[in-house]
Structures are given as structure tokens and as C-alpha cells.
C-alpha positions as CSV (number, residue, x, y, z in Angstrom):
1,X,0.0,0.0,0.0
2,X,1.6,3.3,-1.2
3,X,1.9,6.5,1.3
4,X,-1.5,7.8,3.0
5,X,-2.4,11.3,1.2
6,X,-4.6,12.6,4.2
7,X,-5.2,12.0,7.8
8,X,-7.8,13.6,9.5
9,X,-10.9,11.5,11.7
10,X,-14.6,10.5,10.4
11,X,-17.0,11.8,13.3
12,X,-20.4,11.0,13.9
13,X,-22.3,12.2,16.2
14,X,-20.2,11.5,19.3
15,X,-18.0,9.1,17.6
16,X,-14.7,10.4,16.6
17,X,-12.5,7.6,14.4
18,X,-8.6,8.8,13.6
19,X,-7.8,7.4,10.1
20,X,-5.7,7.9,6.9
21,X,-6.6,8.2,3.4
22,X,-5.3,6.0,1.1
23,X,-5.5,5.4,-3.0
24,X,-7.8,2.4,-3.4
25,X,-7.2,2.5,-7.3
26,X,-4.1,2.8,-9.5
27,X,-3.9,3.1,-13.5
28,X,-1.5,1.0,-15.0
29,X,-1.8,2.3,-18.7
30,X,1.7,2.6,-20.5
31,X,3.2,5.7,-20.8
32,X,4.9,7.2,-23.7
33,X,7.9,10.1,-24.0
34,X,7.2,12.0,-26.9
35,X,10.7,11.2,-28.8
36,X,13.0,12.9,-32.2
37,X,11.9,10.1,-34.6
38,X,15.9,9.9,-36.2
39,X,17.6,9.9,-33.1
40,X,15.4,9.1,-29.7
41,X,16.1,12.5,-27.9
42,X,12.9,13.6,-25.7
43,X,11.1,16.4,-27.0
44,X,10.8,19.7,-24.9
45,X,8.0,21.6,-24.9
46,X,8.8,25.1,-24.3
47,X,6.0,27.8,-23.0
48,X,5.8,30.6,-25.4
49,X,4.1,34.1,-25.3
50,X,1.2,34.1,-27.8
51,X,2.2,37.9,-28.4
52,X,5.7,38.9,-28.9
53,X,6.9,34.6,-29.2
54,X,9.6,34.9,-26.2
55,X,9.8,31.9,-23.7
56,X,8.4,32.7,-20.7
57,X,9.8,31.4,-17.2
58,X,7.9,29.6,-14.4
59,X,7.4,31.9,-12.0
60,X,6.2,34.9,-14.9
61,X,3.2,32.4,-15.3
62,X,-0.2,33.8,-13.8
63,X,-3.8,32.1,-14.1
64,X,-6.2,33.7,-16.2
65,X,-9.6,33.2,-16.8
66,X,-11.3,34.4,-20.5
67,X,-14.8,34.7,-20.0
68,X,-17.6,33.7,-23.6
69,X,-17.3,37.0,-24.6
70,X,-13.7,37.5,-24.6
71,X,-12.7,39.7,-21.3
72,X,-9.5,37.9,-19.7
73,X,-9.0,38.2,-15.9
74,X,-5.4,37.6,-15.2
75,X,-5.4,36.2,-11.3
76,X,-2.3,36.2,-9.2
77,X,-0.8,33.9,-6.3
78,X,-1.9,36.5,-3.8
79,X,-5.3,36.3,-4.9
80,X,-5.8,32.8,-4.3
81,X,-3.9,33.4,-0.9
82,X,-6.9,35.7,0.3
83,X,-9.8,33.3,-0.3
84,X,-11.1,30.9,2.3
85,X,-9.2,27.3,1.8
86,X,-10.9,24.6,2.5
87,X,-8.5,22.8,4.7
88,X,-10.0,20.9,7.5
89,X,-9.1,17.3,8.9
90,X,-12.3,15.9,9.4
91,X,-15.0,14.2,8.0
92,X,-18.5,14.8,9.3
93,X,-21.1,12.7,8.6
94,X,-24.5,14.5,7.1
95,X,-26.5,11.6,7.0
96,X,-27.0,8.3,6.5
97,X,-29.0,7.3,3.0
98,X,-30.2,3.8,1.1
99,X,-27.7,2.6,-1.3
100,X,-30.1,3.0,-4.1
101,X,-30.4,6.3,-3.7
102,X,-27.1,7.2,-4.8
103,X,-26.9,7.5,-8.7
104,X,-24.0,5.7,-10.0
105,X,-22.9,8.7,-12.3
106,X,-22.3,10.4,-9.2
107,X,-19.2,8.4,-8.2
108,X,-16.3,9.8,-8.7
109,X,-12.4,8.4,-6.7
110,X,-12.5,5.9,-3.9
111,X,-9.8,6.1,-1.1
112,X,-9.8,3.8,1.7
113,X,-9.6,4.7,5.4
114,X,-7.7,2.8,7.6
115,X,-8.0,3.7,11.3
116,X,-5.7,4.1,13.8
117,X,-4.9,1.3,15.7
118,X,-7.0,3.0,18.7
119,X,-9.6,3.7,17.1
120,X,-10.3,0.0,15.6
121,X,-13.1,-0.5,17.7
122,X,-15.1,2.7,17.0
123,X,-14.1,2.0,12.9
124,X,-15.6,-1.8,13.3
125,X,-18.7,0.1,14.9
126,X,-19.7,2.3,12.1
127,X,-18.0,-0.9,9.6
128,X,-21.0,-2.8,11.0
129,X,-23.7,-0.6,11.4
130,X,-23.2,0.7,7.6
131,X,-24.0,-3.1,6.7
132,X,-26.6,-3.8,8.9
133,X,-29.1,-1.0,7.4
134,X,-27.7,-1.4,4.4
135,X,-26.7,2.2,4.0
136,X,-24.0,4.8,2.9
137,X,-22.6,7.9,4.6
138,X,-23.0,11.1,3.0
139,X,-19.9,13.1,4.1
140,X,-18.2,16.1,3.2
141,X,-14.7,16.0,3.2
142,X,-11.8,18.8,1.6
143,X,-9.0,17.1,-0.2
144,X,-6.3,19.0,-2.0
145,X,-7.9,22.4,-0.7
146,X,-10.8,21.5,-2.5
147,X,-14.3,20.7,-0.5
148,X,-16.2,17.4,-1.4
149,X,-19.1,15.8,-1.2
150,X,-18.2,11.7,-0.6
151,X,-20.0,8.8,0.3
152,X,-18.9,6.1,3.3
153,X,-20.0,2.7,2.2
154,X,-17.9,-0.7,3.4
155,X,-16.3,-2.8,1.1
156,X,-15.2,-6.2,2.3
157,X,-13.4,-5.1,5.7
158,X,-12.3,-1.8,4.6
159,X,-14.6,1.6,5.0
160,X,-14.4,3.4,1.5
161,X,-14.5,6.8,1.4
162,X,-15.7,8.0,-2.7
163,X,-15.9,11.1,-4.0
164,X,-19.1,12.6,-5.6
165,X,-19.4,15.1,-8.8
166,X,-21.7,17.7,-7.9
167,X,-25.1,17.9,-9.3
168,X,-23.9,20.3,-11.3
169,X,-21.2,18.6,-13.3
170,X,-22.9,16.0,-14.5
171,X,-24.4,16.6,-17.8
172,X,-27.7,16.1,-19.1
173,X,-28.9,13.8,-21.9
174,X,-30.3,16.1,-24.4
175,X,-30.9,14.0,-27.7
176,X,-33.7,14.9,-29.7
177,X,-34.5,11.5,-30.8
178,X,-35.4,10.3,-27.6
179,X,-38.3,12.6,-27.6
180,X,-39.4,10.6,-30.9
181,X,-42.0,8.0,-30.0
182,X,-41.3,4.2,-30.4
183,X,-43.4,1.3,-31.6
184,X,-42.6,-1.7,-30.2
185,X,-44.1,-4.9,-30.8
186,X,-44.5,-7.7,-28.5
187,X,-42.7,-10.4,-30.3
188,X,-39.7,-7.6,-30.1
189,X,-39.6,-6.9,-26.5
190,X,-40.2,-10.4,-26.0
191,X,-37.3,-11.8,-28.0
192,X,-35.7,-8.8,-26.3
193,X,-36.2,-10.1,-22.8
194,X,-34.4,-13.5,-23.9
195,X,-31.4,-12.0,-25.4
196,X,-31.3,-10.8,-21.7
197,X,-31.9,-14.0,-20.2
198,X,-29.4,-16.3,-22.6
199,X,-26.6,-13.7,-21.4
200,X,-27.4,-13.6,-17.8
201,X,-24.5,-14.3,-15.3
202,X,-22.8,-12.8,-12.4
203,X,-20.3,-10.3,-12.5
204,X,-16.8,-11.3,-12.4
205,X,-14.2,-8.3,-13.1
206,X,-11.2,-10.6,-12.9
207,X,-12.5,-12.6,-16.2
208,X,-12.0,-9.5,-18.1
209,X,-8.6,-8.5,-19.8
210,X,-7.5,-4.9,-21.4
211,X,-6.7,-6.8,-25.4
212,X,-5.5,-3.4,-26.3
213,X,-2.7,-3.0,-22.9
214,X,-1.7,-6.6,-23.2
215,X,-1.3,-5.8,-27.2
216,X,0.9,-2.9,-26.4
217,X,2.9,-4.9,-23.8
218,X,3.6,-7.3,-26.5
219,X,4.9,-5.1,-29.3
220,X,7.1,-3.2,-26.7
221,X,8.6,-6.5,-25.1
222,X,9.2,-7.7,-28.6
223,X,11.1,-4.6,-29.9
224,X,13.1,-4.9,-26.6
225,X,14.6,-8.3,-27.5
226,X,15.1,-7.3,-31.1
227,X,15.8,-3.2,-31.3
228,X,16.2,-3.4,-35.1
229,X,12.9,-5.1,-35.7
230,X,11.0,-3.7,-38.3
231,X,7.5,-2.0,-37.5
232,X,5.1,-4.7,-36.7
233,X,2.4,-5.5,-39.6
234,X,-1.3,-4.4,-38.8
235,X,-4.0,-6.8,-39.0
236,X,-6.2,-7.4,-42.2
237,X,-9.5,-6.8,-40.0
238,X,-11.3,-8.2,-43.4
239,X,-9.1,-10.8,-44.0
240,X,-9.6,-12.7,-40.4
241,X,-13.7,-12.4,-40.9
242,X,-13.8,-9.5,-39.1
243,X,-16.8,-6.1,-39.8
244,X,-19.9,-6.5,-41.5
245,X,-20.9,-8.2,-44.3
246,X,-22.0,-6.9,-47.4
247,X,-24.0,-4.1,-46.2
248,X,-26.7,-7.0,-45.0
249,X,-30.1,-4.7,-43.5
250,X,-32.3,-6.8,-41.2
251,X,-35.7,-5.8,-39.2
252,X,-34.7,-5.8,-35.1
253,X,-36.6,-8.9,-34.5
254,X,-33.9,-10.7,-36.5
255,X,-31.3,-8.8,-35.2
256,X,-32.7,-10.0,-32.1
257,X,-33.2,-13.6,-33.3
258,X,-29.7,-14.4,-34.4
259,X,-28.4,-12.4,-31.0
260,X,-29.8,-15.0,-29.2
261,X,-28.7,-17.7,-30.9
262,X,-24.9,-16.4,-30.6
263,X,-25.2,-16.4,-26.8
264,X,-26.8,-19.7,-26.9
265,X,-24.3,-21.2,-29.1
266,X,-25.8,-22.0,-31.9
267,X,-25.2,-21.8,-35.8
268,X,-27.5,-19.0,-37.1
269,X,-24.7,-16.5,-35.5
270,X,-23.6,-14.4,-38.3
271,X,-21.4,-11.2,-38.2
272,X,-23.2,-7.9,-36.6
273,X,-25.8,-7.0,-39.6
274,X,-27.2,-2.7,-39.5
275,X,-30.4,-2.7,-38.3
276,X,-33.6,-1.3,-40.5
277,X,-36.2,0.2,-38.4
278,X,-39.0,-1.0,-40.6
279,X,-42.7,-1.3,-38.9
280,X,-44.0,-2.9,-42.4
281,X,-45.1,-6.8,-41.8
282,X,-42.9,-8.8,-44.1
283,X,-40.4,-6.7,-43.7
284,X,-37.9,-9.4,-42.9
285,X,-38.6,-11.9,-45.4
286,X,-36.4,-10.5,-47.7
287,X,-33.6,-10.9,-45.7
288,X,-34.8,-14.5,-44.1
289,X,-34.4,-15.5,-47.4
290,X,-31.0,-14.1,-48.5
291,X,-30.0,-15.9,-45.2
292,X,-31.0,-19.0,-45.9
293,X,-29.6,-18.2,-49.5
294,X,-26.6,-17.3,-47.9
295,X,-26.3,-20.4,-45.9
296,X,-26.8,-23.2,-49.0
297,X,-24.2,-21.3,-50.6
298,X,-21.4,-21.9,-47.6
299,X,-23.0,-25.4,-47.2
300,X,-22.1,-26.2,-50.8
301,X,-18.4,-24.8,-51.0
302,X,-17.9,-26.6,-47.6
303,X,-18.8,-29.6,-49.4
304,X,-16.9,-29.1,-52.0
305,X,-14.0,-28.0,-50.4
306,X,-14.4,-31.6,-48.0
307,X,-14.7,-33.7,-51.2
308,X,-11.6,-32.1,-52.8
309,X,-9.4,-33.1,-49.5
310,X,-10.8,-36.5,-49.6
311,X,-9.9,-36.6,-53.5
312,X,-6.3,-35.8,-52.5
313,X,-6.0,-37.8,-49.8
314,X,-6.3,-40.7,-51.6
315,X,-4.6,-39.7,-54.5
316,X,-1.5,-39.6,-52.0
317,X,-2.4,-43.0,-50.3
318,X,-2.3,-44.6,-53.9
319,X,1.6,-42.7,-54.2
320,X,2.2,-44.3,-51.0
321,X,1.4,-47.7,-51.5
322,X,3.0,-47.9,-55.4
323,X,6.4,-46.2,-54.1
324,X,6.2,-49.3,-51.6
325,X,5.6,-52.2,-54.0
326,X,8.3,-50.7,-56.3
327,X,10.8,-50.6,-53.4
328,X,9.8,-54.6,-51.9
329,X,10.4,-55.3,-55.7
330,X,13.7,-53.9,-56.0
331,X,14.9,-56.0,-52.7
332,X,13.3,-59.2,-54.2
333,X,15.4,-58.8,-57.4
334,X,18.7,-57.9,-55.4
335,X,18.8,-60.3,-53.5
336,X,18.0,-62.9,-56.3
337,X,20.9,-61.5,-57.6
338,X,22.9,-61.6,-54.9
């Protein structure tokens, strides 16, 4: 566990727990230094003046703020120096809320509080009775001189203490096609509803892997062992199968159909087809039939493609056996011969 950031005590009501703040997460994406492409040196960015081009030293740098219409409002270190910092060490406890009240886009960074080792009792305490009623803390907390709102909840033995957005910064969903209204048949939301059900499981983080990171990784450990490599050839995504096919257009219930069947493991899986949003009745007959089309076709080249390797394979059992009979009669007349 790295350093603690923080230390301060959670209080509520007359209970006062000592903790420190620790990182509960950690990003391990791969970092890159922006390099000269001929000869590897690191590249320097330099801070500029905008107006007369001269580079422009640390401590000459001011904030400024440039409001919509255009007005700059250049602020100072002494500025920020007068306004009230948010500073304290503690974290009081508002109140104490379900767990479904809390709207997931809300979450922002978890830390986790470990107590001090005096205060494991009074820690196990408010541990327990967060489980028991199955509900979270609202807390406000100031981190880095900036004052938070932050949620207590428990999470296996630990107390996790996660930041909030404000209401504020989370943005609205403002799409104008939402407002449109949606005909949905029943076979639809029914076929729907067993897409859901062939897919159902339980959630296990640890079965997932970052392809992309562990691609990365890959490249980089192979150019390590062999620095003169040459650059590493992309993919053909069409060659291995991969994208669309053909432009195919089917209705949703189809769409829905052949979704089901791909989780369920069966053969009428094709590639992701672009979905028509067609209310006529029929509407999928057209394409029904360019599948079933579709799927002769690959039946008959398979076919072919079996009969052909059978074809060979006996053509090079016949090779076989005569290169045998002409060797056993070579012996027989040697040793005759002989």
C-alpha cells in the first residue's frame, strides 16, 4: 500500500475515528515520451508568449480566466492566498442514506480509510452498522484544498470513502431523438427479454482483460529483445472475418433472433448485420431469405471443399502404397541377384 495522502478523523455524532486516506485504485496504462523520430532524444516543450513569441519562465506564469465573450481576468498567487481554503481534517457525517439512492454517475475516486490502531473499535462500529441497514454515509470531506461531497460505504473489511461530482457537473442527456416516440411490438420486447436472459451471469471483473494494454505490452517487449525489428504489420480486419458483411439490412426482431442464438451457441450467429427500423409486416422476409440463400451457398463450397481433400487424400495413399511395391520389388530382385 503506497503512502496515506490525508489524515484527519470520520465523526459521527459523538464518535470520533482517527484514520488515513489511502488510493484504493491505480492506472497502469503505458506511458509514452514524446521522442525525435531519427535519433530518440525527448522532446521539450517550451512555454511561449502568444504575443511577442519569447519563452516565458515559471514563476512569470499567472492564471487567467477568459470569459464567452472574450474579457481575460489575469489572477495572481496573492489572490488565491486571500480566499477561504478549505482545509479541515475531518469528516463529518451529514446523514445516513439507502444505497439506491445514490446515482451511480455520481461516483467519482475511492480512497480507503484505515483507522488508527486506537480507534479499531469505533471504525468496526460504524463498519457494522453501515452493513446492517444497508446504508452509505453522505460526508463532506476537503481534499487537496478542494471541499467534497463523498459517500462512506464498506467494502469487504475496509470503509471506502468515494468522491461525488456535484449535481452540477454532470451533464444532461439532451438528444432529440429520444423525444421521438417508439413502436414496439410484442414479439420484439419479447425476444428482447431472452437475449437478456441467454446472457445472464454474475459479474466477475477478474475474467476480463485490457486486449489493447496486453497488445501494447507485446509489441514493446518484442522490440526490446530485437531493437532493429522492423515496425510490426497491422492486421487485415477483413481478411480474419472480421466487420460487416456486405452491407446485410435486417428488421430488429432478427437482429434480435440471431443475437440469441450467438449467446446460446448456436449456428444462425452471423457477423453484426445494420439494423432497419421498418414497422411494415414482411419486412424481414427479404432478408430470411437471402440468409437462408446465404447459408446453402457456404454449405455447398464446404462440401466441395471436403470432397476435394478427400480426392487428394487418396490420391496420395495410392503414391504411397505404389512407391512401396516398387521398393519390396527392387529388394526381391537384389537379393536374387545376390
Amino acid at each position: 500500500m503506497p503512502r496515506a495522502i490525508w489524515k484527519g478523523a470520520v465523526s459521527f455524532g459523538l464518535v470520533n475515528v482517527p484514520v488515513r486516506l489511502y488510493a484504493a485504485t491505480g492506472e497502469h496504462d503505458i506511458r509514452f515520451h514524446q521522442v525525435h523520430r531519427t535519433d530518440g532524444g525527448r522532446i521539450k516543450m517550451k512555454r511561449t508568449c502568444s504575443i511577442d513569441g519569447e519563452e516565458v519562465s515559471y514563476d512569470e506564469v499567472a492564471k487567467g480566466y477568459e470569459s464567452p465573450d472574450g474579457k481575460l481576468v489575469v489572477l495572481s498567487d496573492e489572490d488565491f492566498d486571500d480566499l477561504p481554503v478549505a482545509s479541515g481534517h475531518e469528516i463529518d457525517v451529514l446523514q445516513f442514506v439507502p444505497v439506491d439512492q445514490v446515482d451511480p454517475m455520481m461516483l467519482s475516486k475511492p480512497y480507503y480509510l484505515e483507522p488508527e490502531s486506537r480507534a479499531a473499535k469505533p471504525y468496526a462500529l460504524l463498519r457494522e452498522a453501515l452493513t446492517a441497514t444497508d446504508r452509505v454515509a453522505v460526508v463532506k470531506v476537503a481534499l487537496r484544498q478542494r471541499e467534497s461531497i463523498a459517500l462512506l460505504r464498506v467494502r469487504d473489511k475496509a470503509i471506502v470513502l468515494q468522491t461525488l461530482l456535484w449535481p452540477d457537473e454532470i451533464r444532461a442527456a439532451e438528444f432529440e431523438v429520444l423525444e421521438t416516440d417508439v413502436e414496439l411490438r410484442p414479439q420484439e420486447l419479447t425476444m428482447a427479454a431472452s437475449l437478456v436472459e441467454s446472457l445472464a451471469g454474475d459479474f466477475h471483473p477478474e475474467e476480463f482483460e485490457d486486449d489493447y494494454a496486453v497488445a501494447v505490452k507485446k509489441l514493446i517487449d518484442a522490440r526490446l529483445d530485437d531493437a532493429a525489428a522492423a515496425p510490426a504489420a497491422l492486421a487485415d480486419e477483413d481478411a480474419s472475418g472480421g466487420g460487416a458483411r456486405g452491407g446485410e439490412v435486417v428488421d430488429l426482431l432478427t437482429a434480435l433472433q440471431r443475437s440469441v442464438e450467438r449467446a446460446r451457441g448456436g449456428s444462425g450467429a452471423s457477423a453484426p448485420a445494420e439494423v432497419a427500423d421498418d414497422d411494415a409486416e414482411g419486412s424481414s422476409r427479404p432478408a430470411a431469405r437471402k440468409s437462408a440463400t446465404a447459408k446453402t451457398t457456404a454449405k455447398k463450397a464446404t462440401a466441395k471443399k471436403t470432397a476435394t481433400k478427400q480426392t487428394a487424400a487418396k490420391k496420395t495413399t495410392t503414391k504411397k502404397t505404389t512407391a512401396k511395391t516398387t521398393t519390396a520389388k527392387t529388394t526381391t530382385r537384389a537379393r536374387k541377384s545376390a
